[in-house]
BAFI-564872 format. One record per atom (N, C-alpha, C): x, y, z. Coordinates in steps of 0.001 Angstrom, whole numbers, plus 500000, padded with zeros to 6 digits. Layout:
N
XYZ ...
//
This chain:
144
692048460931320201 692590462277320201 694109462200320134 694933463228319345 696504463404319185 697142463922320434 697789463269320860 698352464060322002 699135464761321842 698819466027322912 698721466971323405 700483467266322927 700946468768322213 702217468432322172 703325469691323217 702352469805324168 702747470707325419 703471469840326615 704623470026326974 704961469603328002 703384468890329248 703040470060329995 702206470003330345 700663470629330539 699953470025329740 698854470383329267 697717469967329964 696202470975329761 694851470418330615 693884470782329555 693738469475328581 692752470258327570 691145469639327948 690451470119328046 688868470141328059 687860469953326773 688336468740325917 687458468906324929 685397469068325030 685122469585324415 683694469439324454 682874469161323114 681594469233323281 680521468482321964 680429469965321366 680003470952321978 679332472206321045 680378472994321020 679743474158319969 680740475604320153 680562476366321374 681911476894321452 682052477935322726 683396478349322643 683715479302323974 684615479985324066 685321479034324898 686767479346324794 688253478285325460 688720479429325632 689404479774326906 690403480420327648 691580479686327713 692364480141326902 693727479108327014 694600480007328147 694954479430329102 695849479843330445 697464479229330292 698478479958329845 700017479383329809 701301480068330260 702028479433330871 702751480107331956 704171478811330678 705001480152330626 706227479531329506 707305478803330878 708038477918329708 709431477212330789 710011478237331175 710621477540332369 711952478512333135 713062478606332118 713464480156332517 714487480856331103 714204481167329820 713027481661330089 711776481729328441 711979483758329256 712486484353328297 711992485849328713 710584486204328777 710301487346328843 708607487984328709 708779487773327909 709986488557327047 709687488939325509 709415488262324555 709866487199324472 709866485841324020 708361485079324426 708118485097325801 707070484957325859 705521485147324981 705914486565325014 704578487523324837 704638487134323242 705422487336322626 705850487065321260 705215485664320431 705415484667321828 704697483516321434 703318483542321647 702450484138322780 701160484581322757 700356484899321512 701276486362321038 701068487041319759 701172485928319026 701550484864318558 701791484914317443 700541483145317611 700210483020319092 699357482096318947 698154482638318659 697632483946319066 696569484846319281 696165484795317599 697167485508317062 697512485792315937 697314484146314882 697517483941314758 697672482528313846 695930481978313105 695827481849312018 694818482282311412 694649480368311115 695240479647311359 695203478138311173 694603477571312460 694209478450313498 693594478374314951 692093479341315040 691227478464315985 689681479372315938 690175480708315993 688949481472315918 689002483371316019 689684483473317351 690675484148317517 691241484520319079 690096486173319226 689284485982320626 688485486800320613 689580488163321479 690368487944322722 690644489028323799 692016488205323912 693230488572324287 694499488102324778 695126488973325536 696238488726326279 696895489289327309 697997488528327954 699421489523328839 700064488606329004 700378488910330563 701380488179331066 701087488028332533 702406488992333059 702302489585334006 703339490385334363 703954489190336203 705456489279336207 705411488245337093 706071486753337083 705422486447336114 706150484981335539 705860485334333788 706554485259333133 706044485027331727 704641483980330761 703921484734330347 703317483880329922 701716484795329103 700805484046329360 699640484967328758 697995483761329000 697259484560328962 695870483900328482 695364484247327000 694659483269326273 693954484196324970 692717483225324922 691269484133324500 689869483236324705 689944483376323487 689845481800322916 689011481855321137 687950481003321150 687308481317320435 685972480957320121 685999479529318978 685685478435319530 686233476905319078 684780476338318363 684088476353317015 683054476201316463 683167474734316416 684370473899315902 684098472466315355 684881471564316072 684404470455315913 685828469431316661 687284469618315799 687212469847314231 688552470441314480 689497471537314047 688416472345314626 688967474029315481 689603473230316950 688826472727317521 689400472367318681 690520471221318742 690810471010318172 692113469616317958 692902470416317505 692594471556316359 694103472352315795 694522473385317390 693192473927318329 693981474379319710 694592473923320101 694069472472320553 694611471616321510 695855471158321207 696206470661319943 697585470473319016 698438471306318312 698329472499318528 699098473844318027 700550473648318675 701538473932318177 703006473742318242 703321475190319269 702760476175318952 702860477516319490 703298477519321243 703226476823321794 703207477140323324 704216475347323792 704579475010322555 705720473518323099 706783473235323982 706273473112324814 706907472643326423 706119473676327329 705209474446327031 705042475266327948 703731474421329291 703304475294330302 702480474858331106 701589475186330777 700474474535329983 698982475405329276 697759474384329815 696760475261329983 695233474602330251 694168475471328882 693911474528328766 692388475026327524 690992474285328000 690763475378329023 689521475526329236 687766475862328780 687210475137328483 685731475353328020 684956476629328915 684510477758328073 683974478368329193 682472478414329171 681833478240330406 679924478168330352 679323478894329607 679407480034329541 678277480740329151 678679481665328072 680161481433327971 680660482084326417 680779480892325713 679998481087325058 679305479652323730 679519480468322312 679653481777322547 680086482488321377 680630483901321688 681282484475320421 681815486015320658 680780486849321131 679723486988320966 678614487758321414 678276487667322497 678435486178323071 677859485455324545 679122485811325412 680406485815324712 681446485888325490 681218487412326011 681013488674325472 680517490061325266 679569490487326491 678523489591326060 677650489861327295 677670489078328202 678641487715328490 679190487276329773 679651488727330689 680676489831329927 681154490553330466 680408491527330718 679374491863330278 678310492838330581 677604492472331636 677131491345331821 676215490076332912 677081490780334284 678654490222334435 678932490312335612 679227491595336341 679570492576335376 679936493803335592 678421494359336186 677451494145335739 676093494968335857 675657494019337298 675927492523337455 674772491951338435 675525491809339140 677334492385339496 677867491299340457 678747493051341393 678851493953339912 679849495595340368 678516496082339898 677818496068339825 676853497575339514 677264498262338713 678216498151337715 678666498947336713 678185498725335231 678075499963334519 677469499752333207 678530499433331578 678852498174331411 679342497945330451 679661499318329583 678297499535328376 677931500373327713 679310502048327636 678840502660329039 679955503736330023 680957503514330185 681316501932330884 683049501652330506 683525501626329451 683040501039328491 683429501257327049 683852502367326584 683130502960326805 683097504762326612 684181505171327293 684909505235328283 685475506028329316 686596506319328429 687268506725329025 689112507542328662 689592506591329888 690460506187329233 691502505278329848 692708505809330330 693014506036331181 693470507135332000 695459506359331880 696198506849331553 698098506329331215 698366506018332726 697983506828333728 698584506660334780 700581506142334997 701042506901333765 702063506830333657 702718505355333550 701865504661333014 702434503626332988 703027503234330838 703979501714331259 704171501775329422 704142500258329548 702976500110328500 702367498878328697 703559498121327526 703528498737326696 704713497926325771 706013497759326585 706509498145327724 707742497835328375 707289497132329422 706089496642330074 705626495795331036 705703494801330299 705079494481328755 705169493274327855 706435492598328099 707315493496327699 708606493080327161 709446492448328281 709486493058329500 709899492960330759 708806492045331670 708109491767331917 707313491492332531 706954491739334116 707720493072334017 707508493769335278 706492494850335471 705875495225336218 704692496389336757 705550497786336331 705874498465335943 706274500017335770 705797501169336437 
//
């Protein structure tokens, strides 16, 4: 395997397809903005598996994004992506998201057997602003 070209990295290769939660927290003196920017543009990057869900961290700069890793090398272009260089990243294998669909109803599974809540209805709901501005939490990486 090529090593890893992240400062400090925790990659988890595996045999089959599944879903990877990549977890990365950027160097000290890296803005959000800058941050988030690099997320986007790892999320984003079409030379890397399908990025299924992404997000970024309010707090310290940084983000998670789950893609869905079909071949050994889908998973070597994750694991070796330039996108996140020097940062603190883990690429994690996840159990029971083995695919976008599995990843889907992972989230349906826990919501229904663990909150009693119905996927299906959340989906549905109105998402309420609560006065908040999610594009200036990005940028800042502060709560608003």
């Amino acid at each position: 395997m090529k090593q890893n070209v992240h400062e400090k990295a925790l990659s988890v290769p595996t045999k089959k397809a599944r879903c990877y939660m990549v977890h990365a927290f950027a160097p000290v003196g890296v803005s959000a903005r800058d941050a988030n920017n690099a997320i986007n543009a790892l999320s984003g990057d079409t030379a890397l598996p399908l990025a299924l869900w992404h997000d970024h961290f309010i707090g310290k700069p940084g983000g998670a994004v789950v893609f869905y890793v079909e071949t050994p090398e889908q998973q070597q272009a994750l694991f070796n992506n330039a996108h996140l260089s020097g940062w603190d990243v883990s690429y994690m294998p996840l159990t029971f998201s083995y695919s976008p669909s599995a990843f889907d109803a992972q989230t349906q599974f826990t919501l229904e057997h663990y909150r009693g809540q119905d996927w299906s209805s959340l989906r549905q709901a109105e998402r309420p602003g609560y006065g908040r501005n999610p594009s200036l939490e990005a940028e800042t990486g502060e709560e608003q």
